[in-house]
C-alpha positions in Angstrom: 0.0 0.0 0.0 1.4 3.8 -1.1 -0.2 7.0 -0.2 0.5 10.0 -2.0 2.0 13.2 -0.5 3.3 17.1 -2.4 5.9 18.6 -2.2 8.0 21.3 -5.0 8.0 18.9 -7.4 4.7 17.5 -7.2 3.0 14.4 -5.8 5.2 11.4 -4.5 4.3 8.2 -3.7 5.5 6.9 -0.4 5.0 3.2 1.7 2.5 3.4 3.7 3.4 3.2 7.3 1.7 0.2 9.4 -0.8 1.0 11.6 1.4 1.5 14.8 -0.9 -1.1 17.1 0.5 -3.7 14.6 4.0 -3.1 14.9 3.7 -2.4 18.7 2.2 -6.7 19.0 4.4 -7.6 16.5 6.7 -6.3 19.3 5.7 -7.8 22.0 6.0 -10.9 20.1 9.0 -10.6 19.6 10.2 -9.6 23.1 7.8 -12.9 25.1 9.7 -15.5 22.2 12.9 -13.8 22.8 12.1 -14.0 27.1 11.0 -17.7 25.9 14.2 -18.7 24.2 15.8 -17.4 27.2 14.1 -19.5 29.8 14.9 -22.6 27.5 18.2 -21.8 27.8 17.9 -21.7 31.8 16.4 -24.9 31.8 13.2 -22.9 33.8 10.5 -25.3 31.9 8.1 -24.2 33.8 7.5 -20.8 33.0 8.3 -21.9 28.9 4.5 -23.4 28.6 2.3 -20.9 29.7 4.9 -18.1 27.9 4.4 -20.3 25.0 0.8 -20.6 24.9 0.7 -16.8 24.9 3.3 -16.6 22.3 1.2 -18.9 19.6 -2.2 -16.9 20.4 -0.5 -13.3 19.8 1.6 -14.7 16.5 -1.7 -16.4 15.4 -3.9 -13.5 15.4 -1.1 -11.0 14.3 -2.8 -9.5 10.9 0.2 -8.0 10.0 3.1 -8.2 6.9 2.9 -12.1 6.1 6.7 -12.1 5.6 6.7 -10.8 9.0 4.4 -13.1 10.6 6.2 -16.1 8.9 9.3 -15.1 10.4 7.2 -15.0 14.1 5.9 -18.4 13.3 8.6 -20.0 12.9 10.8 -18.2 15.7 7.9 -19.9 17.7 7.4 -23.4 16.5 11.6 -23.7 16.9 11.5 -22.8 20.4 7.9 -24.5 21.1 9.5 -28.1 19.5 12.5 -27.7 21.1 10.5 -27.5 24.2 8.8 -30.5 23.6 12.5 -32.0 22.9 13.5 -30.8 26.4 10.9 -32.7 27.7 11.4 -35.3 26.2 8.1 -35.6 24.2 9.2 -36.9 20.6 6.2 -38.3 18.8 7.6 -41.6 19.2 8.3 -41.8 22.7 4.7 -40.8 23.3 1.5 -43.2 23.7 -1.5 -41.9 20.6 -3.5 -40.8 23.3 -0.9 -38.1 24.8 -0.4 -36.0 21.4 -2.2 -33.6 21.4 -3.3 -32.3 17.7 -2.7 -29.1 18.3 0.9 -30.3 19.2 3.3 -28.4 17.2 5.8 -31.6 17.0 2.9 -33.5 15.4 3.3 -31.1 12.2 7.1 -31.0 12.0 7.4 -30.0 8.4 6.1 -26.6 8.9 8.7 -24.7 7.1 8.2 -24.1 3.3 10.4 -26.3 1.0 11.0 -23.3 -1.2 12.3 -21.4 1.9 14.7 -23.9 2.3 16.0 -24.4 -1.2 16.3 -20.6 -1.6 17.6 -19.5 2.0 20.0 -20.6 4.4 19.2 -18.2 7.1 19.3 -17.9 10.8 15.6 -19.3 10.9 16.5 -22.5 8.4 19.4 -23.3 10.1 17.5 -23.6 13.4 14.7 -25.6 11.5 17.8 -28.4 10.5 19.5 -28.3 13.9 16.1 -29.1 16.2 14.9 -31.6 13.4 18.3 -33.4 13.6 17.9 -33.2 17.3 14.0 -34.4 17.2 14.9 -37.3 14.6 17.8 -38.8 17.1 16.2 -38.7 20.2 12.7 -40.4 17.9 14.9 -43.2 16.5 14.5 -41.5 13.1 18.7 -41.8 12.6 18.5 -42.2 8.6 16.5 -38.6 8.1 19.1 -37.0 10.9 21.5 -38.5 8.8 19.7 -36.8 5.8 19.1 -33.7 7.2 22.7 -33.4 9.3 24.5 -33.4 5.6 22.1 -30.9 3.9 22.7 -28.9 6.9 26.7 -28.9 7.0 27.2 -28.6 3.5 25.1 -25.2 3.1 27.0 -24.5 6.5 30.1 -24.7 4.7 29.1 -22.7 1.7 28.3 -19.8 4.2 31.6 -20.3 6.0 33.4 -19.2 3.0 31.6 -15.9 2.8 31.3 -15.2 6.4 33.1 -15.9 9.0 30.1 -15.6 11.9 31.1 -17.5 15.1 27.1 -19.2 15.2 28.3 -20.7 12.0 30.9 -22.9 14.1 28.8 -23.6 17.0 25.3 -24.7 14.7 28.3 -27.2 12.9 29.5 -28.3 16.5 26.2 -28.9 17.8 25.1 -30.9 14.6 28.0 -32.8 14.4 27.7 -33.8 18.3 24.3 -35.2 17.1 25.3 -37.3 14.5 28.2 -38.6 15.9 25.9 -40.3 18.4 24.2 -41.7 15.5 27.2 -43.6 14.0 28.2 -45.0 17.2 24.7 -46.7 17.4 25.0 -47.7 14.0 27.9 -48.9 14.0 30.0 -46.2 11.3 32.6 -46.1 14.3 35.6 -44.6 11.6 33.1 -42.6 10.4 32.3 -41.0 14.2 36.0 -40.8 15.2 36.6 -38.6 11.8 33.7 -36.3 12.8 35.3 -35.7 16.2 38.4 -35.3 15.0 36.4 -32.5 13.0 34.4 -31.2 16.4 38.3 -30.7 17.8 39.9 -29.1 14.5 37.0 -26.3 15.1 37.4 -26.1 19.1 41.3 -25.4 17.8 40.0 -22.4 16.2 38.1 -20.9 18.9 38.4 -21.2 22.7 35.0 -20.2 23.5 33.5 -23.2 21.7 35.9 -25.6 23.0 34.9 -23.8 26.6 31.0 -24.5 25.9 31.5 -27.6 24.4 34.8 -30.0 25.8 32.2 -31.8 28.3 30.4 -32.8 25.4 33.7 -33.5 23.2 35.1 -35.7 25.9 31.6 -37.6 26.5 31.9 -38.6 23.1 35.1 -39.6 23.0 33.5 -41.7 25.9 31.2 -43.2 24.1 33.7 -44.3 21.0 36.0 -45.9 23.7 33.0 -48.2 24.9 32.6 -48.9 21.3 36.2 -50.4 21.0 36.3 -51.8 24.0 39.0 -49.3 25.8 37.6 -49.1 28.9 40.1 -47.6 30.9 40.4 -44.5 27.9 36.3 -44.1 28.1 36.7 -44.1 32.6 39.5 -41.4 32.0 37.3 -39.4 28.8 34.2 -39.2 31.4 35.8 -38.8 34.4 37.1 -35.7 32.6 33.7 -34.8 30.9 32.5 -34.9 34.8 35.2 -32.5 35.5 34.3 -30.3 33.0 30.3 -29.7 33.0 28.1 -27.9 35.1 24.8 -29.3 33.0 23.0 -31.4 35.4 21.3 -33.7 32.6 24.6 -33.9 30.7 26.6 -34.4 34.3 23.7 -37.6 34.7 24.1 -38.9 31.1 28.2 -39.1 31.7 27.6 -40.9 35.4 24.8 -43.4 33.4 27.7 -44.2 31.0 30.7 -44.9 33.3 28.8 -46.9 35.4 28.3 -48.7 32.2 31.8 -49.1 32.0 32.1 -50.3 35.7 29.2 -52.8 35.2 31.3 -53.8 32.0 34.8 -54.5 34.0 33.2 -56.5 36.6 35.6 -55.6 39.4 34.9 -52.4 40.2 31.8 -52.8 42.5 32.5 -50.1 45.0 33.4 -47.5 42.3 29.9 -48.4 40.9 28.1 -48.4 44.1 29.4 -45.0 45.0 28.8 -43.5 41.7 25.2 -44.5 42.0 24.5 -42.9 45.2 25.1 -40.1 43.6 22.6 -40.3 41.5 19.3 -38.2 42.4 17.3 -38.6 39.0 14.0 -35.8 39.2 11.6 -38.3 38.6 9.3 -41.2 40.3 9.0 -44.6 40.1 5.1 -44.9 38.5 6.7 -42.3 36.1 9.7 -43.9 35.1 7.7 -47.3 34.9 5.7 -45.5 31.9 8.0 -44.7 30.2 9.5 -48.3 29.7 7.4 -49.6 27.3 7.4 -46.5 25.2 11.4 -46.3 25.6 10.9 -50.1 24.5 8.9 -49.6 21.5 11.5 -46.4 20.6 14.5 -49.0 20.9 13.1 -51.9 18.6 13.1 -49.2 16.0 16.1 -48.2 15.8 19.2 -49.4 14.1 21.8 -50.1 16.7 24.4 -52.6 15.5 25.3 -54.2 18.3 21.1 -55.1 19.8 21.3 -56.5 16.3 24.0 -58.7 16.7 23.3 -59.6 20.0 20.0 -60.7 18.9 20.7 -62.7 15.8 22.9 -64.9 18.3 20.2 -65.2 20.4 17.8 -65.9 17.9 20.3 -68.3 16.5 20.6 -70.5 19.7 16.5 -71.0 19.9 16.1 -72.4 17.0 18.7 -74.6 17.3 17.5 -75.1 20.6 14.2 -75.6 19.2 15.4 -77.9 16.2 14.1 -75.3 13.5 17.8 -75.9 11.7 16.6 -73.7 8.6 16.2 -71.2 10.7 18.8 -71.6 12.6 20.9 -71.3 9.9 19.6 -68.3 8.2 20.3 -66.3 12.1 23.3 -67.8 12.0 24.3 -66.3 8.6 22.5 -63.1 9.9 25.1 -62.9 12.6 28.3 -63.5 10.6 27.2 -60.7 8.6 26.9 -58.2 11.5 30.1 -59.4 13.3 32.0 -59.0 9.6 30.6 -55.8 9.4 31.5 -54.6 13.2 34.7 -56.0 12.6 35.7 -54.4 9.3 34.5 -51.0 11.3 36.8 -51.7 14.1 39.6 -52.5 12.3 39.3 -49.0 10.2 38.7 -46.9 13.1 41.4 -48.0 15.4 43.9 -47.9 12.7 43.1 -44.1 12.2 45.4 -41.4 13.9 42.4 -39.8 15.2 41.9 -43.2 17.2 44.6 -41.3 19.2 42.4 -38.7 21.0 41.5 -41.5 23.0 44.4 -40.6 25.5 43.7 -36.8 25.6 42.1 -36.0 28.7 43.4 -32.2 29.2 43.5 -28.6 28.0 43.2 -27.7 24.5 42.5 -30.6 22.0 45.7 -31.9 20.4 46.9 -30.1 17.2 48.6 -32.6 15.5 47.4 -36.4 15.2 50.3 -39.2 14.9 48.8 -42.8 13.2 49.1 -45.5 15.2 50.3 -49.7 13.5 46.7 -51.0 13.9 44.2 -51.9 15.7 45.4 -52.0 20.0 42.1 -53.7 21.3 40.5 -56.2 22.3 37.4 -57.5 19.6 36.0 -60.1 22.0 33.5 -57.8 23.8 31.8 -56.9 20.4 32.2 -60.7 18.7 
């Protein structure tokens, strides 16, 4: 819309202004989402809900510039979805009669696939970051597999034109992400490469290795339980203890090196006093609900090592049972997955990033040095 105005040289057409009601709720908007992101941040879950309710009404109702009210919508569904995320409410976790329709995680794909293709901007990137978050924690690992490597290859187009330190950190926080997903399906080489990666940035700037070493050292954690080097993964979590002040992410560490504990079988009164200091939040009738949706969540998804475990079980009934076809075909199953876990092994042990294994302090190690082979044991995983 243009109104016309005078002056010497005669009329001139000039934007009309919005009515300023508009812009003062557009505003406000803007101001309760940007209170909202901040209460995420500070883990204050309580006060996100109601501030989010408000949030969707006023951003609903907004009959303002639809570029504008785009832009509020999805500045709203990000933080609203990776409320629910927080929560841990992803669609699969979650029995049909507790979603909600008007449940914002029920209607992921909210963002235009033109927007996408066209832009890469701060909104889009969110988008690709909570859907890689939402599709891990849901068991969905192929899409955040998909969507992790549209997202870091438009990451590192922009890179090259600006140097923006949120560039690095949305690249850390995916590549933390799908590093968990190679572990679980077994791409082990593939995970050790993409730490190596997560420490070649930390190199660059201190401030992300500050805000994310805890995490860098859990995961190095997690590949040393994959290889069976358990004293590296007690040393790479008793560091990541050392190191975070994140209550869920200080739990998640202590969950996993008792894991290893359990795993050495000697070490019953490190274990014992680990788990007295445990204190999760929640209740017994609550965590027994959440077993046979956490059940349901880990039959879909595609961990390597459930499945070999299982095809050698499965193997051993029905030759227990005399079903020798059937036998034979889990049998033939299982060879496949232990040739498979072994190859993997073999490729990321003999990597000098298999190194980082023994760095447990200050800076991450600039230089790598390759190792002859393999150094561990491949019973546990056999």
């Amino acid at each position: 819309m243009c109104r016309t105005r005078f002056n010497r040289s005669g009329p001139v057409l000039t934007p009309e202004r919005p009515p300023l009601r508009k812009q003062l709720r557009r505003a406000k908007a803007l101001f309760l989402l940007s209170k909202g992101m901040l209460l995420l941040m500070e883990r204050k879950l309580g006060e996100v809900h109601p501030l989010l309710t408000l949030c969707g009404t006023i951003v609903e109702n907004w009959q303002g510039n639809p570029i504008q009210k785009e832009s509020l919508r999805v500045f709203f569904l990000v933080l609203q979805v990776t409320h629910y995320l927080d929560a841990g409410q992803t669609i699969s976790t979650l029995h049909d009669d507790e979603i909600l329709p008007s449940n914002p995680a029920d209607l992921f794909h909210w963002l235009p696939k033109e927007h996408m293709r066209m832009n890469f901007d701060p909104s889009v990137r969110e988008f690709f970051t909570v859907t890689v978050m939402h599709s891990m924690q849901a068991g969905y690992l192929e899409k955040a597999q998909k969507y992790t490597d549209k997202a870091l290859m438009q990451l590192e187009k922009l890179k090259m034109l600006d140097c923006s330190p949120i560039l690095s950190t949305f690249q850390v926080i995916l590549l933390e992400h799908i590093i968990m997903c190679r572990l679980v399906t077994g791409h082990k080489a593939t995970a050790l490469q993409e730490i190596s990666q997560v420490c070649q940035l930390c190199q660059q700037s201190p401030r992300l290795f500050t805000n994310h070493a805890a995490q860098l050292h859990t995961l190095l954690g997690l590949y040393c339980i994959s290889v069976n080097c358990m004293d590296n993964a007690e040393a790479q979590f008793t560091t990541a203890l050392r190191l975070t002040t994140h209550q869920e992410l200080w739990t998640y560490i202590v969950t996993n090196l008792a894991s290893v504990y359990i795993r050495e079988g000697n070490r019953h009164q490190e274990l014992y006093s680990l788990l007295e200091r445990i204190n999760p939040d929640h209740n017994f009738p609550e965590s027994n609900n959440m077993v046979v949706p956490a059940m349901q969540l880990a039959s879909k998804i595609p961990d390597m090592s459930v499945q070999l475990w299982s095809s050698a079980l499965l193997k051993d009934l029905n030759k227990a049972l005399g079903n020798t076809m059937d036998a034979h075909e889990a049998a033939q199953m299982h060879q496949n997955f232990s040739q498979q876990l072994l190859q993997d092994h073999i490729a990321a042990c003999s990597l000098p990033e298999h190194n980082l294994i023994s760095w447990t302090d200050g800076p991450p190690p600039v230089q790598i040095q390759a190792q002859n082979g393999p150094t561990t044991s491949l019973a546990s995983l056999l």
